[in-house]
C-alpha positions as CSV (number, residue, x, y, z in Angstrom):
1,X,-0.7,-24.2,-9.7
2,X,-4.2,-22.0,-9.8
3,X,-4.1,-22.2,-5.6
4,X,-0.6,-20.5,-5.9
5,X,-1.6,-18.1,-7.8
6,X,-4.4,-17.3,-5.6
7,X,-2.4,-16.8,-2.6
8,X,0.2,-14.9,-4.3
9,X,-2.7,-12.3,-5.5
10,X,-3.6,-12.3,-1.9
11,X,-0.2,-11.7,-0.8
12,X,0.2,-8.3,-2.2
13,X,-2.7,-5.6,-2.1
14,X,-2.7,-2.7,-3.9
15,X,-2.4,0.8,-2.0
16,X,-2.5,4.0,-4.6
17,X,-1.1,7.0,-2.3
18,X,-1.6,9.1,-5.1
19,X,-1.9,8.3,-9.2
20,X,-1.3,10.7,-12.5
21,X,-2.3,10.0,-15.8
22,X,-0.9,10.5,-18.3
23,X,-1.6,10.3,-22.7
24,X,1.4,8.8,-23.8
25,X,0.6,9.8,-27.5
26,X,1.0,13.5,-26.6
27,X,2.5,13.6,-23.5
28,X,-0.2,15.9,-22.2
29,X,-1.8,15.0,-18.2
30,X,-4.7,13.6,-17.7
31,X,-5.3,14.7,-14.5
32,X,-8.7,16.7,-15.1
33,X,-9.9,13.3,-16.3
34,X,-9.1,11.7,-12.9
35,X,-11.2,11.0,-10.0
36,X,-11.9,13.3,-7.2
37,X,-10.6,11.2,-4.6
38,X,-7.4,11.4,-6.6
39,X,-6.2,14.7,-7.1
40,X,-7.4,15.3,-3.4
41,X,-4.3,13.2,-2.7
42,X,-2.2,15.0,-4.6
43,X,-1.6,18.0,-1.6
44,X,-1.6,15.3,0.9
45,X,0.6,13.2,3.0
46,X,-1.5,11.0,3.7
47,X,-1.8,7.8,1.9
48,X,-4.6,5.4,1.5
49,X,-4.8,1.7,1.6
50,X,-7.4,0.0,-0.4
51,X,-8.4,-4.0,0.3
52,X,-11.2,-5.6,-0.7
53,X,-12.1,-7.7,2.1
54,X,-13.3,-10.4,0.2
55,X,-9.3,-11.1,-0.2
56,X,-8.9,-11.9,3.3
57,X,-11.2,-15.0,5.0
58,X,-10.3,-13.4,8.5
59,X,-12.1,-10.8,7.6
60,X,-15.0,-12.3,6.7
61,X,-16.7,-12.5,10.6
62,X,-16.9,-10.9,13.5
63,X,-13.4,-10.5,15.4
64,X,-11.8,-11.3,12.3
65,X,-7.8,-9.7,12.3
66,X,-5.4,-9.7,10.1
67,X,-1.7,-7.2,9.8
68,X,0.0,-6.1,6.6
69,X,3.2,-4.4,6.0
70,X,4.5,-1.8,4.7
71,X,8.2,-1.9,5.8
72,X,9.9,-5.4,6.1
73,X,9.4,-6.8,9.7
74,X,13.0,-7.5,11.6
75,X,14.1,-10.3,13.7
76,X,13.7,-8.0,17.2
77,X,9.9,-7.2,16.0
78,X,10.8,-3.7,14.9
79,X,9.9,-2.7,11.0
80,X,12.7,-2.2,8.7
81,X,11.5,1.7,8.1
82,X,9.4,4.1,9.1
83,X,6.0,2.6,8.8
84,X,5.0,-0.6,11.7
85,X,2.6,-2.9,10.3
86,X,-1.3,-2.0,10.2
87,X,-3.5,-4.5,12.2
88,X,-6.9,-4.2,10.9
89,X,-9.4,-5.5,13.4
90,X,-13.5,-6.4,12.7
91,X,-15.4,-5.8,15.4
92,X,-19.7,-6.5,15.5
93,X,-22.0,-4.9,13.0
94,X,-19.7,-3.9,10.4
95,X,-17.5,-2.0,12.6
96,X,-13.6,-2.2,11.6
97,X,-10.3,-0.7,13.9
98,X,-7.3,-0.1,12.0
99,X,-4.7,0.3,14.3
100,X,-0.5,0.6,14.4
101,X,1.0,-2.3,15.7
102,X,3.6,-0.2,17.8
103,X,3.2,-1.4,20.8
104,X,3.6,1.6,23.2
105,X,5.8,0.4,26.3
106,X,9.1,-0.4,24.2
107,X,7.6,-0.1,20.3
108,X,7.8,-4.0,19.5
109,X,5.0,-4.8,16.7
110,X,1.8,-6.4,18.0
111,X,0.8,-9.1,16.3
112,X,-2.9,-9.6,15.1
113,X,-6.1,-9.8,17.2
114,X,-6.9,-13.3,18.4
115,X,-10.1,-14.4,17.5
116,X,-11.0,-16.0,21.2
117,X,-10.9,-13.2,23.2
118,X,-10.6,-10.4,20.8
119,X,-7.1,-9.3,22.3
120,X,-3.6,-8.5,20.8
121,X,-0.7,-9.3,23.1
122,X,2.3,-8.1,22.8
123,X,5.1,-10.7,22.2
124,X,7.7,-8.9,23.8
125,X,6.2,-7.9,27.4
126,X,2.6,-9.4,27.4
127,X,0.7,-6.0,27.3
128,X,-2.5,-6.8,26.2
129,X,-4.7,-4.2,24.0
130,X,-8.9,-4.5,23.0
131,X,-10.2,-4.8,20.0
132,X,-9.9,-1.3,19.5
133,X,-6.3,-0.7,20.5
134,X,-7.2,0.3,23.9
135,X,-4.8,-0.5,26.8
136,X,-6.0,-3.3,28.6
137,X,-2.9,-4.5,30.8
138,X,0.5,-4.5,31.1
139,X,3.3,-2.5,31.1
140,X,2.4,-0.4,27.9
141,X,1.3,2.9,28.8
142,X,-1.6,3.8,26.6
143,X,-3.3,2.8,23.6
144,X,-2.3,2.0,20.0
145,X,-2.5,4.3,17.7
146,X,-5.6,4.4,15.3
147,X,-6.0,5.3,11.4
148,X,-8.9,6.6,10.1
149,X,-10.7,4.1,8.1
150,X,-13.9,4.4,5.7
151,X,-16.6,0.7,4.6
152,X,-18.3,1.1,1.9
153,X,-20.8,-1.1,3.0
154,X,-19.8,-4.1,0.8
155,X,-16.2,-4.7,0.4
156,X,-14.5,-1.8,0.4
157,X,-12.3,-1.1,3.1
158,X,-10.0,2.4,2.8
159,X,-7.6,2.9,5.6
160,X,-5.6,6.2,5.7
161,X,-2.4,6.3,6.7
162,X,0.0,9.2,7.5
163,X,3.1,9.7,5.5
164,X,2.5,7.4,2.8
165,X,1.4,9.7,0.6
166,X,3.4,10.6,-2.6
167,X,3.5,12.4,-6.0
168,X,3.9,11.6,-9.4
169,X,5.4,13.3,-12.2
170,X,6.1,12.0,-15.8
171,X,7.2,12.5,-19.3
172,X,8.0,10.8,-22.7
173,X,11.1,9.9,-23.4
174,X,12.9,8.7,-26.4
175,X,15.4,5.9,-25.6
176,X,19.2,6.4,-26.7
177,X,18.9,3.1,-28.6
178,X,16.3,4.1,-30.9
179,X,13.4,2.0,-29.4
180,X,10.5,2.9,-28.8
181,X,9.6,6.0,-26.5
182,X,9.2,5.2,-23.1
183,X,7.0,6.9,-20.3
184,X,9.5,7.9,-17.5
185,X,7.6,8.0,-13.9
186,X,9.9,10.2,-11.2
187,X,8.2,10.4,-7.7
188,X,10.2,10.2,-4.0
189,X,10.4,6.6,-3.0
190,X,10.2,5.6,0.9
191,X,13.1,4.1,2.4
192,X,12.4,-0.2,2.3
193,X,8.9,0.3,1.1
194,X,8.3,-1.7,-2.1
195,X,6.7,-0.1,-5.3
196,X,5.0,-1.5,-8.8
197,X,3.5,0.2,-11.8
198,X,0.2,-0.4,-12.7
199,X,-1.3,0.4,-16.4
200,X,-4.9,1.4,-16.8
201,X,-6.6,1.8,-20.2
202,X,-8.9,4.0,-19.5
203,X,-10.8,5.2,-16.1
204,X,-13.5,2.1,-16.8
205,X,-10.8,-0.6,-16.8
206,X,-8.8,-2.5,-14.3
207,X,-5.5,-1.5,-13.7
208,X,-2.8,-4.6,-13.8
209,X,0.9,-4.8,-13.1
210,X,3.6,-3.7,-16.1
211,X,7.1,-4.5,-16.0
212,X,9.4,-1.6,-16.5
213,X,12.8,-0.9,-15.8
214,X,15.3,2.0,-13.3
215,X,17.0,3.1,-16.6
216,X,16.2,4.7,-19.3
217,X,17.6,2.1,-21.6
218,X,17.7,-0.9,-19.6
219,X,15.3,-3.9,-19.9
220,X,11.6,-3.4,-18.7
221,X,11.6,-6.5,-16.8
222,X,11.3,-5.3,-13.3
223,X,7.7,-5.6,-11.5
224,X,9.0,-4.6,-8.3
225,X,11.3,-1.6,-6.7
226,X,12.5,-0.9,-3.2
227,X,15.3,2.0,-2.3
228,X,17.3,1.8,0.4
229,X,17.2,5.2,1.5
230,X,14.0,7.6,1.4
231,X,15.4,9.3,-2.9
232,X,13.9,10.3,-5.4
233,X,14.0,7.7,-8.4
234,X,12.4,7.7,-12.2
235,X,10.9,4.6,-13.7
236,X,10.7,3.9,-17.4
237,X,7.9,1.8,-18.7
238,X,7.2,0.8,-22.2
239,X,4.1,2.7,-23.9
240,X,1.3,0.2,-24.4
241,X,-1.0,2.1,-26.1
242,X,-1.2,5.6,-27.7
243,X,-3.0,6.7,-24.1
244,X,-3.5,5.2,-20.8
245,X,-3.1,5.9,-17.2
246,X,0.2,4.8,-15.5
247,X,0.3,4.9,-11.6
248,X,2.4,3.7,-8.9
249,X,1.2,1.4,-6.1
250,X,3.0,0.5,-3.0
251,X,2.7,-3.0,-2.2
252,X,1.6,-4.3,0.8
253,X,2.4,-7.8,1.8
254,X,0.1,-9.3,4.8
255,X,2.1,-10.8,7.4
């Protein structure tokens, strides 16, 4: 049971496009109170992927490689929305590639790097790409596409990627049934991509996973939401204490 647990912890990392605080005894934002990095994110598109790579044994050495998704992968290799999977590479002295696995001849997704001759081929045609995403062979016509991506030295690994990025509004609301008042989260939801809520005491503290629910009234027993088409949607969690910070993470799920 505990190694099952572990590997479905390492299944889904945690990628905060953008977060909003907010004090649910007064309804007021606490977004002075938030971090720099943040409220940078708040006028941006971009969003940014945070792993720990202490999650991830393949990333551990040298020509380590592992991919994660965003989107659902289909059948014919193509991601079930917008975003193809990121391959994240490790290359010698701390070096790290984070590339998008859209293969450029006829866009199938690459998989990840093997460790033997630090190469990605592409399942569908054989082009074969370098540890950085440069074209090697084949009938691809130029490199993968790279993401920016910041080390912290440590364990740390940010990865930004392009349209993920999201905002956050939210209120308190007071349930028709006469429960108790519930935090109601609305943002714009990616088509396929899969979202949680994440509770945070105070800026000090580890935010964890809170159930909540699509209606204002309904059962907050949901830990997970997809849309099928790109909306914008409202989440209602319960309030667990007088303040906090509530965000909303994308999950990523390593494939």
């Amino acid at each position: 049971m505990k190694q099952n647990l572990t590997l479905e912890r390492r299944r889904f990392i945690k990628t905060f496009a953008f977060a909003t605080a907010y004090s649910a005894l007064l309804g007021k934002t606490w977004t002075d109170s938030l971090a720099a990095e943040i409220r940078t994110l708040a006028v941006s598109t971009t969003g940014t992927l945070r792993l720990k790579l202490s999650n991830f044994p393949a990333l551990q050495d040298e020509s380590g490689s592992v991919r994660l998704a965003i989107n659902p992968l289909r059948a014919d290799l193509m991601p079930d929305g917008q975003f193809y999977p990121v391959i994240i590479n490790r290359g010698p002295s701390n070096t790290f590639f984070a590339l998008n696995s859209r293969c450029t001849h006829e866009s199938c997704a690459i998989p990840p790097m093997e460790a033997f001759t630090n190469q990605m081929v592409c399942p569908c045609h054989g082009s074969i790409f370098g540890i950085d995403g440069r074209r090697i062979s084949g009938l691809a016509t130029s490199a993968l596409s790279k993401y920016t991506v910041k080390f912290d030295g440590a364990d740390l690994l940010e990865v930004q990627i392009p349209s993920l990025g999201y905002s956050i509004t939210g209120s308190n609301v007071q349930s028709a049934g006469g429960g108790n008042p519930r935090l109601r989260l609305d943002f714009r939801a990616l088509r396929k991509v899969e979202y949680e809520v994440l509770y945070r005491e105070s800026l000090d503290k580890q935010a964890t996973a809170t159930s909540f629910s699509a209606t204002a009234d309904g059962a907050a027993d949901q830990t997970a939401f997809s849309s099928t088409t790109t909306a914008n949607v409202s989440l209602f969690v319960e309030r667990q204490s007088p303040a906090g910070f509530y965000m909303v993470a994308v999950r990523v799920n390593e494939i």
